[in-house]
N, CA, C and O of each residue as an XYZ file, in Angstrom:
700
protein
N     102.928   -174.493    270.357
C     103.299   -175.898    270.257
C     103.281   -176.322    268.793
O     102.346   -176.138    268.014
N     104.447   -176.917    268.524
C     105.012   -177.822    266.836
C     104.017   -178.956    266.916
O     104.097   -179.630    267.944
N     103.220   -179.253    266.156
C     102.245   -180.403    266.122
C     102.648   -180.641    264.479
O     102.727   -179.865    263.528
N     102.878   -182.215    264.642
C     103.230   -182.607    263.499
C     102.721   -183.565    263.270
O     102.744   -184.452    264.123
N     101.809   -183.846    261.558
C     100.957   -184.706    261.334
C     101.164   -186.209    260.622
O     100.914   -186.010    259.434
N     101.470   -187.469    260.785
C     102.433   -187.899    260.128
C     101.322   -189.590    260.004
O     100.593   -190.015    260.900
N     101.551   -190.243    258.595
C     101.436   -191.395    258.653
C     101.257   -192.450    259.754
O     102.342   -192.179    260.269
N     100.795   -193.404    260.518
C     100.595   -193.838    261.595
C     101.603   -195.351    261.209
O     101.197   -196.111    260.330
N     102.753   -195.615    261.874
C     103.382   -196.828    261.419
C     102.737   -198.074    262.200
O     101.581   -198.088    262.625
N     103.370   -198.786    262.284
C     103.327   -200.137    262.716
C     103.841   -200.043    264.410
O     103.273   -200.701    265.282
N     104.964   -199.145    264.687
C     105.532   -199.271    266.355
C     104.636   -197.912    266.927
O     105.044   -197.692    268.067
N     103.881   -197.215    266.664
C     102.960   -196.481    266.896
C     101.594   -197.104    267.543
O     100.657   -196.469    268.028
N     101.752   -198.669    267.405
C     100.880   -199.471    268.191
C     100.654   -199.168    269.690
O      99.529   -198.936    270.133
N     101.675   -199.178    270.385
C     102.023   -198.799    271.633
C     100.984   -197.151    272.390
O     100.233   -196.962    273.347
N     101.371   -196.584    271.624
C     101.136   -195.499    272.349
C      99.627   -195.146    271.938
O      98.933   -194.289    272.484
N      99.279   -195.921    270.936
C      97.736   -195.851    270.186
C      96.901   -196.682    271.095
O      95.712   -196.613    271.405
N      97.995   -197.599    271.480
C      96.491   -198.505    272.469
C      96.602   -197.324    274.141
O      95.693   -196.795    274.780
N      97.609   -197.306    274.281
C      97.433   -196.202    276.021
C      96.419   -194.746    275.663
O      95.761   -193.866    276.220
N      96.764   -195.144    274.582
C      95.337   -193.732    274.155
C      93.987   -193.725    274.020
O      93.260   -192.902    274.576
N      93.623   -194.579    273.326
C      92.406   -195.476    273.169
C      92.052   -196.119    274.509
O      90.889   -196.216    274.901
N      92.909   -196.471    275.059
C      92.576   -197.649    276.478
C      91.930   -196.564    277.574
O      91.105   -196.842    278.445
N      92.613   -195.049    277.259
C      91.777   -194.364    278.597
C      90.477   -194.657    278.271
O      89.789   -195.489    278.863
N      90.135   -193.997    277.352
C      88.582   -193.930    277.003
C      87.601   -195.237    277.295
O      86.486   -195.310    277.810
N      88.324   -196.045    276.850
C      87.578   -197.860    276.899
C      87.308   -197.869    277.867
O      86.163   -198.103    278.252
N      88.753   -197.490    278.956
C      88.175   -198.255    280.380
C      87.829   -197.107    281.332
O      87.533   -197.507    282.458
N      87.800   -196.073    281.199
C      87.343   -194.880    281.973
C      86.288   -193.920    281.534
O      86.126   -192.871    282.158
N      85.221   -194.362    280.009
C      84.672   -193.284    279.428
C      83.765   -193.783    279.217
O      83.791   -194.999    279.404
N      82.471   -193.177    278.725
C      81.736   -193.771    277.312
C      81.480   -193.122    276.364
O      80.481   -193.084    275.647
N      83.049   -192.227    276.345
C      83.105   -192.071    274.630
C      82.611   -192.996    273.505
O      81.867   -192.849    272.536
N      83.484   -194.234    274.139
C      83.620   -195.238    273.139
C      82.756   -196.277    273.879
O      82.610   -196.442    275.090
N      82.308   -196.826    273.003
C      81.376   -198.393    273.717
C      82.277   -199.709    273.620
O      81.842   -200.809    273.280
N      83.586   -199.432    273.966
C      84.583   -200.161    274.111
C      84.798   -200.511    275.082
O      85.527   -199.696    275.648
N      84.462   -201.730    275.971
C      84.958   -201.938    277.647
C      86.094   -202.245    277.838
O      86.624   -201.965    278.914
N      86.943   -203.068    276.594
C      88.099   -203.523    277.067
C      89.145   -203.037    276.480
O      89.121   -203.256    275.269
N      90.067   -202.458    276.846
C      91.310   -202.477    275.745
C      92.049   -203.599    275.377
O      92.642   -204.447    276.044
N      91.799   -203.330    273.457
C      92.586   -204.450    272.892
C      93.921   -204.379    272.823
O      94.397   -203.247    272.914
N      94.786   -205.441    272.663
C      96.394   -205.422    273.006
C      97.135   -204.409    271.923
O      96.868   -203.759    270.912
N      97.884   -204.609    272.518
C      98.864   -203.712    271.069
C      98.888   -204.281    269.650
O      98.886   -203.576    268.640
N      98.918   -205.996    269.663
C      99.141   -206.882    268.589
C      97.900   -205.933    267.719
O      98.102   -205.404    266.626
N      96.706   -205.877    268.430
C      95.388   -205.498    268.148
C      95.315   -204.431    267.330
O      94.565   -204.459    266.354
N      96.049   -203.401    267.607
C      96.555   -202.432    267.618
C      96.951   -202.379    266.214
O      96.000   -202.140    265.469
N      98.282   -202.560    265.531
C      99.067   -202.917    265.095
C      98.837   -203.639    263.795
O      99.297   -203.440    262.670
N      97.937   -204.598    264.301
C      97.140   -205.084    262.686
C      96.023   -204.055    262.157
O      95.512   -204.051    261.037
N      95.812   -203.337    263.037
C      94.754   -202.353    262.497
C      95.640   -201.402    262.108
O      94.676   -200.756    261.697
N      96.495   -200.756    261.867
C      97.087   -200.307    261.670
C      97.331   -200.245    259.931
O      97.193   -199.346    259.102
N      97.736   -201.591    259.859
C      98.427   -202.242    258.522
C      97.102   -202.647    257.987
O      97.174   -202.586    256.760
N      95.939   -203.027    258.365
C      94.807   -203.216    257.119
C      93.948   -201.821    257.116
O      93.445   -201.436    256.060
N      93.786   -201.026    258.409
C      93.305   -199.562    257.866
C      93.684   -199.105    256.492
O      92.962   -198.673    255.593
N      94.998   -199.298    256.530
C      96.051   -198.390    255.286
C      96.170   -199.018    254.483
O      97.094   -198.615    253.777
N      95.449   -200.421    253.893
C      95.202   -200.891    252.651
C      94.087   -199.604    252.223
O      94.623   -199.030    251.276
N      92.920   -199.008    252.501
C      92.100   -198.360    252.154
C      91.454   -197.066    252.354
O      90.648   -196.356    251.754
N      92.317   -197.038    253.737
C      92.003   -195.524    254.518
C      93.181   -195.022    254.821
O      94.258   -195.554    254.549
N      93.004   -193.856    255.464
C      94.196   -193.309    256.443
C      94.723   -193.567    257.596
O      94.257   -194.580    258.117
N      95.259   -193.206    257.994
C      95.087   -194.083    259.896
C      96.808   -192.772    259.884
O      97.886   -193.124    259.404
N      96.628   -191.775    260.340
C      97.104   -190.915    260.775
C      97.712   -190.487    262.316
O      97.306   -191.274    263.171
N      98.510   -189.515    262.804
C      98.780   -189.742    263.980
C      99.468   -188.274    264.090
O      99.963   -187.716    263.111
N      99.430   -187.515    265.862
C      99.640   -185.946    265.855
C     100.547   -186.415    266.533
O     100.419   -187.489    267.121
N     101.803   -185.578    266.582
C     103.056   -185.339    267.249
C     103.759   -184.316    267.899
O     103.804   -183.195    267.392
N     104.316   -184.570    268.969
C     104.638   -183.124    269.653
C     106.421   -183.018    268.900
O     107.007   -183.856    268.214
N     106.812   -181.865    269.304
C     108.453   -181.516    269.007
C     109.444   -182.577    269.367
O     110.554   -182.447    268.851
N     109.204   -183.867    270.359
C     109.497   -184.651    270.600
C     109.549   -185.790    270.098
O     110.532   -186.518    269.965
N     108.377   -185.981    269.778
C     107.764   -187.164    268.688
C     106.395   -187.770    269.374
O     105.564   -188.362    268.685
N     106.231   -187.573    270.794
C     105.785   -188.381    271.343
C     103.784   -188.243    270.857
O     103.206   -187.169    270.693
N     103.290   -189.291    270.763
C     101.999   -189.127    270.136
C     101.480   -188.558    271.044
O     101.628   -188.926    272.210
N     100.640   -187.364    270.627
C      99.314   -187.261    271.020
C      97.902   -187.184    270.532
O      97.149   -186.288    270.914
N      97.574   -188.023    269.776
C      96.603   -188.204    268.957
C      96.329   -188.984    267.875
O      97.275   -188.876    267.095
N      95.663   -189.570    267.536
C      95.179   -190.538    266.220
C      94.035   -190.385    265.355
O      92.975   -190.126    265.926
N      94.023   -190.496    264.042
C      92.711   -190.135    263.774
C      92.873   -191.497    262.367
O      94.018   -191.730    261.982
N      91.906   -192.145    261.831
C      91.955   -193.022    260.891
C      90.331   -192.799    260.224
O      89.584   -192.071    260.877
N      89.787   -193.432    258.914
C      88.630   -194.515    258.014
C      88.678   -195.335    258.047
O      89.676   -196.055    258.028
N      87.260   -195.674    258.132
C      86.563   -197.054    258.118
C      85.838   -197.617    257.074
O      86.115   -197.109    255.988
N      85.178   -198.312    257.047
C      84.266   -198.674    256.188
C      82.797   -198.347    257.179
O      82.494   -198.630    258.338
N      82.197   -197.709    256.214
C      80.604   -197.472    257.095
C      79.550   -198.431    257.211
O      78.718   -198.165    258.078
N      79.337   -199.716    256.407
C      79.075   -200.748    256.572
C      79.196   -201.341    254.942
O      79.216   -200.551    253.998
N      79.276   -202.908    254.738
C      79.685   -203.358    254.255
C      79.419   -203.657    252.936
O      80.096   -204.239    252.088
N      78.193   -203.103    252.900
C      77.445   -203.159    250.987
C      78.330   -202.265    250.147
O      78.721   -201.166    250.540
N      78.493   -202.557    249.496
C      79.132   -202.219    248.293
C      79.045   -200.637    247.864
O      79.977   -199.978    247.402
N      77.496   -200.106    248.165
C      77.089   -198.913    247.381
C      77.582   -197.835    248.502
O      77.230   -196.660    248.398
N      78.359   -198.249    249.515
C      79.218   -197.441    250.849
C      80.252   -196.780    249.936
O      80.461   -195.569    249.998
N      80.695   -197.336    249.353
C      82.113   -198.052    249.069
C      83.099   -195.906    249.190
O      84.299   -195.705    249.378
N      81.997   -194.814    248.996
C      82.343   -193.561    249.110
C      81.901   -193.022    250.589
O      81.933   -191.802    250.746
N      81.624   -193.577    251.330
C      81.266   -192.696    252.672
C      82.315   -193.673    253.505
O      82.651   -194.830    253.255
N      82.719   -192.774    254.610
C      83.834   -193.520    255.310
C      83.249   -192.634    256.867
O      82.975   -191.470    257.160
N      83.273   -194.262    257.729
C      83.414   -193.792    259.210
C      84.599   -193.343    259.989
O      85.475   -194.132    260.342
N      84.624   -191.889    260.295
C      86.131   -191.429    260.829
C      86.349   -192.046    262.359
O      85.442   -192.610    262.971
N      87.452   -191.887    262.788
C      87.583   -192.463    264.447
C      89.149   -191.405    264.495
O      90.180   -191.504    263.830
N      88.734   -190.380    265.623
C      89.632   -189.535    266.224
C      89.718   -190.006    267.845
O      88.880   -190.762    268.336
N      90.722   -189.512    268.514
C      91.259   -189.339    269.800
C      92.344   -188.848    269.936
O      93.283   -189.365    269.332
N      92.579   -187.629    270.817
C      93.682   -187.224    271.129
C      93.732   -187.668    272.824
O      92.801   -187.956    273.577
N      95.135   -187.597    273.064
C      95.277   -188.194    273.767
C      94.851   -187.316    275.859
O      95.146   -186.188    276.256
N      94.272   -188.223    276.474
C      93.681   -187.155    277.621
C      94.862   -186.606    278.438
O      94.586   -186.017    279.482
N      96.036   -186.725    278.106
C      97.170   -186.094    279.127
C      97.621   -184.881    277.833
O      98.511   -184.131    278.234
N      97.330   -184.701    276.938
C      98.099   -183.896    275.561
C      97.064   -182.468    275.814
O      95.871   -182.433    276.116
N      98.104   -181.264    275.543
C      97.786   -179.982    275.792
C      96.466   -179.862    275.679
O      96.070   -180.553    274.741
N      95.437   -179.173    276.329
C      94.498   -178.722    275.684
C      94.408   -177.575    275.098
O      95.374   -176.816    275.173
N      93.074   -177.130    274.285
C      93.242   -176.197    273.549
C      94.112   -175.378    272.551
O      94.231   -174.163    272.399
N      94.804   -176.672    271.782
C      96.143   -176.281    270.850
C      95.543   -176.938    269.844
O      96.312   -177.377    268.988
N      94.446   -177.126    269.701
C      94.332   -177.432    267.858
C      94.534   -178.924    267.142
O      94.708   -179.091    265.935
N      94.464   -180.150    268.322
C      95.545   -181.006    267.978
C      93.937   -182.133    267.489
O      94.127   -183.254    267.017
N      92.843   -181.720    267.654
C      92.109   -182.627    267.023
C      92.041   -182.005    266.097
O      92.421   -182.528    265.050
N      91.557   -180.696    266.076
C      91.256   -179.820    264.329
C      92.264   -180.503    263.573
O      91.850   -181.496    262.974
N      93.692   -180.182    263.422
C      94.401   -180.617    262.736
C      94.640   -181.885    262.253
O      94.981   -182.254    261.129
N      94.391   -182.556    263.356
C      94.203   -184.412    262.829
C      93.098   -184.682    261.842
O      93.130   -185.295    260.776
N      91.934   -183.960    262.575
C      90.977   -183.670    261.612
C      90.612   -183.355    260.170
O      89.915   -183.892    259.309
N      91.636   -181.875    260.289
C      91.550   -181.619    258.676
C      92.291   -181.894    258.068
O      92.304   -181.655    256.861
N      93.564   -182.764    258.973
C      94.504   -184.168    257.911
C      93.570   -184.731    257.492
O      93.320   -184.581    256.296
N      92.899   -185.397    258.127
C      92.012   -186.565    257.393
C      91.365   -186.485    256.301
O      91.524   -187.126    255.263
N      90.662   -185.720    256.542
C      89.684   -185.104    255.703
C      90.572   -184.706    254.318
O      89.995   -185.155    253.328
N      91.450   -184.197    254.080
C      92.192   -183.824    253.302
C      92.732   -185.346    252.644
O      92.940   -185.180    251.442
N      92.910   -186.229    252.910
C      93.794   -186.981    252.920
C      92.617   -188.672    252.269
O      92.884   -189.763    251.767
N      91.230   -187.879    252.730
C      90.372   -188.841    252.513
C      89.652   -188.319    250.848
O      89.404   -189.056    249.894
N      89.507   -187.210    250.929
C      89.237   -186.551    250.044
C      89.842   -186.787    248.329
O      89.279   -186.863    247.237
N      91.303   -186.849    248.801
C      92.439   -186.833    247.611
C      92.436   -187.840    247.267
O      92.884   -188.006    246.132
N      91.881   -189.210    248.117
C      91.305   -190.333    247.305
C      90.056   -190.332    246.855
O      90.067   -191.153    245.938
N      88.735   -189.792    246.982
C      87.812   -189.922    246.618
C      86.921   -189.749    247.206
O      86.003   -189.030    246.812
N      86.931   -190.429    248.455
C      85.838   -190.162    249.164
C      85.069   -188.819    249.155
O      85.484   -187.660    249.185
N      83.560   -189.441    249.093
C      83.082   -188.014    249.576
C      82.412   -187.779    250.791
O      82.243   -186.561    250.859
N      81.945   -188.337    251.789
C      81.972   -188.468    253.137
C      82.132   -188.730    254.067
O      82.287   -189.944    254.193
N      82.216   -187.953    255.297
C      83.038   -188.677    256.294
C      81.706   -188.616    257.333
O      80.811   -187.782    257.201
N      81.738   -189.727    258.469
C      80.864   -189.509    259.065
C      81.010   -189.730    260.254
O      81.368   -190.888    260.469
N      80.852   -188.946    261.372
C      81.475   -189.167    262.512
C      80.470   -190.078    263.841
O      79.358   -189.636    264.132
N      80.751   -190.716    264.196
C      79.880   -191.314    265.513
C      79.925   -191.311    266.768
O      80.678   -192.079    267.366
N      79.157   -190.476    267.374
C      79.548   -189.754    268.588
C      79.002   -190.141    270.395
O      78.022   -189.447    270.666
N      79.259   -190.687    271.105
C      78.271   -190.354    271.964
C      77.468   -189.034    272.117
O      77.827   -187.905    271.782
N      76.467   -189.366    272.614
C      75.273   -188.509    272.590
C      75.634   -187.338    273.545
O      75.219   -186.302    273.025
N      76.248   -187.082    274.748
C      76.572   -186.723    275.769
C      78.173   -186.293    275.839
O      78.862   -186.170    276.851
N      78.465   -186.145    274.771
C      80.091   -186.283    274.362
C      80.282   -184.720    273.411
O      80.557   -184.669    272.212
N      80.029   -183.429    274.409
C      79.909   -182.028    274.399
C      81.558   -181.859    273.432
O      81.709   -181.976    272.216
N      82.101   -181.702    273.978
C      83.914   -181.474    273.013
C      83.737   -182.472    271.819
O      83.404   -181.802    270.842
N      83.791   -183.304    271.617
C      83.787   -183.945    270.567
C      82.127   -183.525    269.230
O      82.226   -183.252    268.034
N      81.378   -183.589    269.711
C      80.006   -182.988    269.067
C      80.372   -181.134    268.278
O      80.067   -180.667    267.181
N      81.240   -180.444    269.643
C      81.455   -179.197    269.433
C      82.452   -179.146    268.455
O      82.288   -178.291    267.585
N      83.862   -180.149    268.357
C      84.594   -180.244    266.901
C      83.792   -180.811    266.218
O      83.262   -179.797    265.765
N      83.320   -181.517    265.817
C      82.762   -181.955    264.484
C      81.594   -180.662    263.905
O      81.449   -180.564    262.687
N      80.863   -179.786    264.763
C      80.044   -178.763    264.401
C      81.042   -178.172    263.764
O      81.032   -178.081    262.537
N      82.427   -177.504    264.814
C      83.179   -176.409    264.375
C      83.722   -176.621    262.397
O      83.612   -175.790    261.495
N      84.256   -177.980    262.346
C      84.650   -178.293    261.237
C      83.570   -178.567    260.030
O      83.858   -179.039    258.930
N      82.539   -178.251    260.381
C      81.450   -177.973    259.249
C      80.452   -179.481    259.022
O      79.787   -179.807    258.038
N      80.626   -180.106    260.152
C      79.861   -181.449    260.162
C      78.167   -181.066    260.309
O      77.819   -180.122    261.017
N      77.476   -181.650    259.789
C      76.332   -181.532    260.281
C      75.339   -183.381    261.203
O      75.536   -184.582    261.015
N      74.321   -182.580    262.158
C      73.798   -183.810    262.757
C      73.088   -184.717    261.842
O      72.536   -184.065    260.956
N      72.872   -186.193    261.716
C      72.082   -186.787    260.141
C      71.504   -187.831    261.178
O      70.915   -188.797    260.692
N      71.609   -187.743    262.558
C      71.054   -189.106    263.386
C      71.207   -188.767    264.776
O      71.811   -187.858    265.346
N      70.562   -189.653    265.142
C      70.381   -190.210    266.774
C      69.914   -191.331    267.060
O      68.751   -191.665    266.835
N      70.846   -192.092    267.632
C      69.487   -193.087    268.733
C      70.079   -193.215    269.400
O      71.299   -193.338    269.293
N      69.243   -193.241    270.630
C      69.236   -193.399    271.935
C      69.009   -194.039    272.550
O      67.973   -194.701    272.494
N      69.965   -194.144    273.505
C      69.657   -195.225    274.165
C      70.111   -196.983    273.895
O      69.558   -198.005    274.300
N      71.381   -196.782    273.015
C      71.680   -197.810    272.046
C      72.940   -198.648    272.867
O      72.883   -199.877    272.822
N      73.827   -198.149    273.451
C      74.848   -198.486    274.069
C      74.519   -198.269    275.798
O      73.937   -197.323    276.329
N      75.146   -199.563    276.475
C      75.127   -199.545    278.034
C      76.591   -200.118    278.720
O      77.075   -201.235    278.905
N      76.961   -198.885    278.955
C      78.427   -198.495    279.802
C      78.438   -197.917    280.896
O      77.959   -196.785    280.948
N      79.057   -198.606    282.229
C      79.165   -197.931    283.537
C      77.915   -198.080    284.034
O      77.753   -197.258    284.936
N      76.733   -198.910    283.818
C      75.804   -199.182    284.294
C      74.982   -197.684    283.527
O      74.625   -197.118    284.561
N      74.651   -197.049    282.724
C      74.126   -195.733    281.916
C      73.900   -195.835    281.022
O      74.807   -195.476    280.271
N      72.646   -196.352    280.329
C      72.359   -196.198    278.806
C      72.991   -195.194    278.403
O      73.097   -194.307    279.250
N      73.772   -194.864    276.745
C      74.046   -194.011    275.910
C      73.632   -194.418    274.959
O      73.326   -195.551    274.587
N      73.601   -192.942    274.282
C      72.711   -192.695    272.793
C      73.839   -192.719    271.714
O      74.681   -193.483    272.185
N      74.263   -192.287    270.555
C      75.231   -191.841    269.998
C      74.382   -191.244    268.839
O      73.256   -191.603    268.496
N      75.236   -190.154    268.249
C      74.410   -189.045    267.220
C      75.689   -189.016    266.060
O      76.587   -188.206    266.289
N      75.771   -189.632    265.171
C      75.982   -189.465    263.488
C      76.245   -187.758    263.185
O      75.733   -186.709    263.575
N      77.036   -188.042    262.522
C      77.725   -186.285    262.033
C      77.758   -186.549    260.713
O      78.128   -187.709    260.532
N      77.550   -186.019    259.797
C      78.224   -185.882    258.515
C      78.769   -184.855    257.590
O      78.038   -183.883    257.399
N      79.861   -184.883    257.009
C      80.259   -183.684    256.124
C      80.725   -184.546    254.740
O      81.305   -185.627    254.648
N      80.187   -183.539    253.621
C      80.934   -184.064    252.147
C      82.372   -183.267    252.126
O      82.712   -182.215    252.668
N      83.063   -184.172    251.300
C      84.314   -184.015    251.035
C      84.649   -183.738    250.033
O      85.655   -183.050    249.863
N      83.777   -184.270    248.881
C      84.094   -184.838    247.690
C      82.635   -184.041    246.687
O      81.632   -183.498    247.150
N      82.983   -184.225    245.369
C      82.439   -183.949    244.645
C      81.222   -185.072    244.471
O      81.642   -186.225    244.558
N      79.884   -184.955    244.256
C      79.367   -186.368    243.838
C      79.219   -186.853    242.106
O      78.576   -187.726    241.523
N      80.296   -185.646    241.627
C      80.105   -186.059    239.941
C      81.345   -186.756    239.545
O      81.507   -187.236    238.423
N      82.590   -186.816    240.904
C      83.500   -187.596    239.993
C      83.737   -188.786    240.904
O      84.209   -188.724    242.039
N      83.266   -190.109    240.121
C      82.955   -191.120    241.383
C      84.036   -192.264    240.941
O      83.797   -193.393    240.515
N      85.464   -191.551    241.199
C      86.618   -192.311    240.834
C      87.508   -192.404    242.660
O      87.837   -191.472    243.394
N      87.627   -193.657    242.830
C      88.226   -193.810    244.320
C      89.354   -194.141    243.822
O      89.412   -194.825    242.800
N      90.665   -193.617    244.601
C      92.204   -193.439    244.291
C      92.995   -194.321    244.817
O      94.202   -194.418    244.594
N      92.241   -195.102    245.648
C      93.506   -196.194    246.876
C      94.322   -196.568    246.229
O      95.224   -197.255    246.708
């Protein structure tokens, strides 16, 4: 399978929220109960990419299967080099073809060439495939707590990943 890694536009809203929306309303990947609209969608889109990436995987067709974007890790200033990643591929898209790795080491690549030097992933605790890519790609565990999020009537924990990207001697950000 042709997996192709491409900028995330503005009409890419659409198929980003039916992707995201499984998880919200069927998972606790995410501690998301509701899915937000496309509009929702869409503006995140366009202010991600003032500062981050906000990326997207494609089949031979075009049709998405996957998203991966940066965040801001919280809002003090001395962040301003660690970035919270947010992946999903999509739950109907091939398995076992590589299509998070690759979104993945878009990002990373892509986060890097601006500056950043970490990425940090936030995981449910109980969230085996997703824990197992971020190991595979050289993440390491830096947290836990438990017991922090309540979805489907089930406390969840979520566990922090981190990998450097970046050098910590050249502290020039590229946006």
């Amino acid at each position: 399978m042709d997996i192709e890694i491409r900028d995330a536009v503005e009409s890419d809203a659409s198929a980003i929220h039916d992707i995201y929306g499984y998880y919200a309303e069927n998972t606790s990947v995410t501690f998301t109960e509701k899915n937000p609209s496309i509009e929702v969608y869409r503006q995140s889109i366009i202010d991600t990419k003032k500062a981050y990436p906000y990326i997207v995987a494609c089949d031979e067709t075009g049709k998405i299967l996957g998203m991966a974007y940066g965040g801001q890790v919280r809002h003090h200033d001395a962040y301003k080099f660690s970035v919270e990643t947010t992946i999903y591929v999509a739950n109907d898209a091939p398995k076992r073809q590589g299509i998070g790795s690759k979104l993945y080491t878009a990002l990373e690549e892509r986060l890097s060439a601006m500056g950043y030097k970490f990425m940090y992933g936030v995981i449910t605790d109980d969230n085996e495939p997703s824990i197992a890519l971020h190991k595979a790609l050289g993440f390491e565990e830096v947290g836990h707590f438990k017991d922090i999020g309540y979805k489907f009537g089930k406390w969840k924990g979520i566990v922090w990943y981190r990998k450097q990207i970046g050098s910590l001697d050249d502290m020039t950000l590229r946006i």
